[in-house]
Backbone as CSV, one residue per row, in Angstrom:
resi,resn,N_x,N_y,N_z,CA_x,CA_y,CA_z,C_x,C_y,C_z
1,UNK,142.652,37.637,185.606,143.679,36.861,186.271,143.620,35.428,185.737
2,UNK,144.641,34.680,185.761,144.704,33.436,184.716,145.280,32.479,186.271
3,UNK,144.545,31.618,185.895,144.381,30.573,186.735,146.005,29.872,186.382
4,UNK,146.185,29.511,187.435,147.969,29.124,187.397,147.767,27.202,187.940
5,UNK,148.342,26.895,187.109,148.907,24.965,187.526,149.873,25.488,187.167
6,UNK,150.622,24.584,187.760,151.909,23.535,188.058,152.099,23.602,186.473
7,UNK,151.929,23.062,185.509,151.919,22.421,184.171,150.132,22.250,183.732
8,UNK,150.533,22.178,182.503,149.195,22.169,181.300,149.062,20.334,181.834
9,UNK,150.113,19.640,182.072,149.664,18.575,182.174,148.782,18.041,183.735
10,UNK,149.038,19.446,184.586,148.194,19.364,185.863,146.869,19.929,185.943
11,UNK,146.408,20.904,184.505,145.316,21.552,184.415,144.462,20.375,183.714
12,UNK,145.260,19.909,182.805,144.622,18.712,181.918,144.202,17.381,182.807
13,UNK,144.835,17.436,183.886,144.020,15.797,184.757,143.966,15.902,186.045
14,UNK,143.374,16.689,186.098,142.784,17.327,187.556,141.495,16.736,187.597
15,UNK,141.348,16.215,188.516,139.893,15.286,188.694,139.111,16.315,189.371
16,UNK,137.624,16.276,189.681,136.472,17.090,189.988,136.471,16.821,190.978
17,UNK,137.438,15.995,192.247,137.543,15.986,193.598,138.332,16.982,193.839
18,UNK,139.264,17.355,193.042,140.607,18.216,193.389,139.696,19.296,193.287
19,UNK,140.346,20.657,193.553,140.250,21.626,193.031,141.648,22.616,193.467
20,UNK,141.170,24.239,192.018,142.467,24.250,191.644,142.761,25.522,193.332
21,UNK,144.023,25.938,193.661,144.406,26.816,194.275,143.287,27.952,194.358
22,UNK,142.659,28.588,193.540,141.967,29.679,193.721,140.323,29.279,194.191
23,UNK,140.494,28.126,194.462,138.848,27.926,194.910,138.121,28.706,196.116
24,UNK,137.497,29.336,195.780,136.898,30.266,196.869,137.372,31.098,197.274
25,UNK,138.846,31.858,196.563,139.331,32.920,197.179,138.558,34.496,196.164
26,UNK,138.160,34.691,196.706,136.787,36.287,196.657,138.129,37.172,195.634
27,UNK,138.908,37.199,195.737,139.942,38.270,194.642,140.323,37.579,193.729
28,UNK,140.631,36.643,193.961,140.530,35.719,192.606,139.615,35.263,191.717
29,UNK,138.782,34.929,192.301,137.506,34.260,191.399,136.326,35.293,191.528
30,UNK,135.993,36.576,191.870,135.342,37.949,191.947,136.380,38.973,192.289
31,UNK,137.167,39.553,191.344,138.557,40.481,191.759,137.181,41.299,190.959
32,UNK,137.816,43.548,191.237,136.917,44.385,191.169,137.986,44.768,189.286
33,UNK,137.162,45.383,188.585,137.312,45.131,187.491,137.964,46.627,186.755
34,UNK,137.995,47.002,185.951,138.307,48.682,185.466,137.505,49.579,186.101
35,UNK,136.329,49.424,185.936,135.504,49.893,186.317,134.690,50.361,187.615
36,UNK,135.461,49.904,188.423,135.092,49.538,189.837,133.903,48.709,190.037
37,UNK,133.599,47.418,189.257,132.539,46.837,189.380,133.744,45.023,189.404
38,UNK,132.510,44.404,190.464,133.721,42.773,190.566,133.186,42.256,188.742
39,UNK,133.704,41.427,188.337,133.845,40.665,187.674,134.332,39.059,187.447
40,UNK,134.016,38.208,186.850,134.636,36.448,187.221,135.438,36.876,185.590
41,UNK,136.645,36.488,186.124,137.810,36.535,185.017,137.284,35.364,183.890
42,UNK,137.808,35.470,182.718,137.464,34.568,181.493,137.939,33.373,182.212
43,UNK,139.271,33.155,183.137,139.989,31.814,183.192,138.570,30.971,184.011
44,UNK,137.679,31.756,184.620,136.998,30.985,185.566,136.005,30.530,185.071
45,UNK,135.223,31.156,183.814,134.148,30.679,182.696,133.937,29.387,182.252
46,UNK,135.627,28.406,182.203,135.653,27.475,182.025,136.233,26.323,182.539
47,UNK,136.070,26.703,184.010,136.326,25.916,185.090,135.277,24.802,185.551
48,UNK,135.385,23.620,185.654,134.137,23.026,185.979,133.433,23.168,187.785
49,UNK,134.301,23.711,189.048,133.855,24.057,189.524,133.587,25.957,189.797
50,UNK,133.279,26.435,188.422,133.251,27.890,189.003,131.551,28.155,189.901
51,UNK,130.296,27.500,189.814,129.348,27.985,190.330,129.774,27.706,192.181
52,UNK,130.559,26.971,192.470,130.238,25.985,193.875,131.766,27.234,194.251
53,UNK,132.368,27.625,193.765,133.637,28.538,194.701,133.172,29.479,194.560
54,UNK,132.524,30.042,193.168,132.145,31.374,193.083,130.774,31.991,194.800
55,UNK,130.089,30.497,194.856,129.144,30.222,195.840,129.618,29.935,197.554
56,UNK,130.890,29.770,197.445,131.917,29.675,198.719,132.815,30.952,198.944
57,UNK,133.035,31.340,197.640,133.727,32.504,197.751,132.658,33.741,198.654
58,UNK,131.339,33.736,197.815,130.543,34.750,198.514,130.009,34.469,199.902
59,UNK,130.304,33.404,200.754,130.024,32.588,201.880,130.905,33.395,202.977
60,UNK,132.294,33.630,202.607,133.138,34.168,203.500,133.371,35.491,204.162
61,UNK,133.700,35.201,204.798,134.094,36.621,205.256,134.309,37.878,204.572
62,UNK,134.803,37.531,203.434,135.923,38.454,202.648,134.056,39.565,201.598
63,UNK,133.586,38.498,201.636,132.075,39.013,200.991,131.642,40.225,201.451
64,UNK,131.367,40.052,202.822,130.701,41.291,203.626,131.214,42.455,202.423
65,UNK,132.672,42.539,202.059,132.836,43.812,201.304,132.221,44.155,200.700
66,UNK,131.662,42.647,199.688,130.921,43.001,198.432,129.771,43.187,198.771
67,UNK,128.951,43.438,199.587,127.718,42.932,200.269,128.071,45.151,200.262
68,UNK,128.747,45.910,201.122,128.737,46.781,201.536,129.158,47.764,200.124
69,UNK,129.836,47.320,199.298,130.075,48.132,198.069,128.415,48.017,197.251
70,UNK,127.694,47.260,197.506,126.650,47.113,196.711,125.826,47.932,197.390
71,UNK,125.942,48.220,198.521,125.016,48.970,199.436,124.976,50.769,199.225
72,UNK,126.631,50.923,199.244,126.778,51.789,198.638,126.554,52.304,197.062
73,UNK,127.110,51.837,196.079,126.612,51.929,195.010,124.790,51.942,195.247
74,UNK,124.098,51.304,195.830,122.726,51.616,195.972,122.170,53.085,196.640
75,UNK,122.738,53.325,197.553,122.916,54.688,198.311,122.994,55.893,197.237
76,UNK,124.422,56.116,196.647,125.168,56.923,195.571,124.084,56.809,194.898
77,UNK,123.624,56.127,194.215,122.484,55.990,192.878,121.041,56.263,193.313
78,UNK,120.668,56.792,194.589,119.759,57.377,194.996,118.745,56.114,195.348
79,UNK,119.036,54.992,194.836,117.701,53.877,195.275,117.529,53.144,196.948
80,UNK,118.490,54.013,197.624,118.241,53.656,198.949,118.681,54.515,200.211
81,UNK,118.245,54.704,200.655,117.847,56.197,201.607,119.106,56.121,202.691
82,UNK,119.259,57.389,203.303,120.474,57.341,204.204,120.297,56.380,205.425
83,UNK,118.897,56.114,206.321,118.581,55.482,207.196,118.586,53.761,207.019
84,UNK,118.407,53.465,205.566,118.227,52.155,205.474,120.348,51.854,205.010
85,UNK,120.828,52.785,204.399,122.027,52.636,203.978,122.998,52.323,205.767
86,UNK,122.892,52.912,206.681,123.174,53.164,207.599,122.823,51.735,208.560
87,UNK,121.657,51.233,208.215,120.934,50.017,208.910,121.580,48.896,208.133
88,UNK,121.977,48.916,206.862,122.892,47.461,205.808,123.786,47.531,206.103
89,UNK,124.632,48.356,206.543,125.897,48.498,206.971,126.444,48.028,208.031
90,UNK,125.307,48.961,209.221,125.698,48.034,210.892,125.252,46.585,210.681
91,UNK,124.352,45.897,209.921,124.116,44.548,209.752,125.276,43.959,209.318
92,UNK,126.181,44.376,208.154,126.932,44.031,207.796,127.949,44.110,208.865
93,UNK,128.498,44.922,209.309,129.512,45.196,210.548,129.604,43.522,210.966
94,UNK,128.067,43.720,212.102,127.946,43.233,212.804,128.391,41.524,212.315
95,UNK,127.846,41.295,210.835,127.815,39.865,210.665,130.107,39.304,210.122
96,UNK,130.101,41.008,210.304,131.798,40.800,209.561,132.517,40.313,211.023
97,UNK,132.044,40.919,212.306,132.655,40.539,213.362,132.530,39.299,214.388
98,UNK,131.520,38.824,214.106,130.513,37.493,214.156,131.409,36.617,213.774
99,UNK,132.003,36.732,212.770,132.700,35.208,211.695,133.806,35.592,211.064
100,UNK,135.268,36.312,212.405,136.752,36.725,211.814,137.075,35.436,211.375
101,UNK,137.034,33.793,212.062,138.163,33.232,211.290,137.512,32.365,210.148
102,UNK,136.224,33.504,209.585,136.097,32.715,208.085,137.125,33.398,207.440
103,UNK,138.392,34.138,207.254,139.237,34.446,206.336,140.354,33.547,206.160
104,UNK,139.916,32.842,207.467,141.629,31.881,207.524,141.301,30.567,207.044
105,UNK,139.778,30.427,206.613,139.514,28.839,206.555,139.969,28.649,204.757
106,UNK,140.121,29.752,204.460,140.664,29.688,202.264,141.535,30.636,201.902
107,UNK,142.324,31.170,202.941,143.269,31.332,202.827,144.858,29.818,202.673
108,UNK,144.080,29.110,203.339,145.216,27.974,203.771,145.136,27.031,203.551
C-alpha cells in the first residue's frame, strides 16, 4: 500500500512533528500479506516515523488480532498445546474487551 499526500510537495516538507494519515493505523502500516503473514509495505521502510506507529499501531486495539493469529499459527504448527492455546486466547478476549475505545482513538 503506498502512502498517499496531498502532493509530492506535502510528502517533501512534512516536518517530524506532523505525521502522515496512516500513523498507527494496524492495516496500513502491518496489512496481512499473500501469504497470510502481516508485512510493513516498502512505502513505510522509508518513513522517518515508521518504528514509533509501527509501535502505536501494535498498542491498539486492532493488535489483539495479531496477537491471536500468532497464537494460532503457534497452535497449527504444533509448538503450543490446546490448553495453553485456549488460555492466550481468553487473555486476549479479555484484554480486547477491557480497551473497545482504543479503535476510535486512530481511527479519527
Amino acid at each position: 500500500m503506498q502512502r498517499r499526500y496531498r502532493s509530492q510537495r506535502d510528502k517533501d516538507s512534512m516536518t517530524r512533528d506532523e505525521r502522515p494519515y496512516c500513523y498507527g493505523k494496524l492495516e496500513c502500516v502491518f496489512p496481512m500479506g499473500p501469504d497470510d503473514l502481516r508485512e510493513t509495505p516498502e512505502s513505510c521502510m522509508v518513513c522517518y516515523c515508521k518504528t514509533e506507529c509501527l509501535r502505536t499501531a501494535m498498542q491498539s486495539a486492532d493488535a489483539v488480532q495479531v496477537k491471536e493469529e500468532k497464537v494460532d499459527r503457534a497452535y497449527e504448527s504444533g509448538m503450543m498445546g490446546f490448553l495453553e492455546r485456549w488460555s492466550r486466547k481468553k487473555a486476549l478476549q479479555q484484554k480486547r474487551r477491557k480497551h473497545p475505545l482504543d479503535d476510535d482513538e486512530h481511527k479519527g
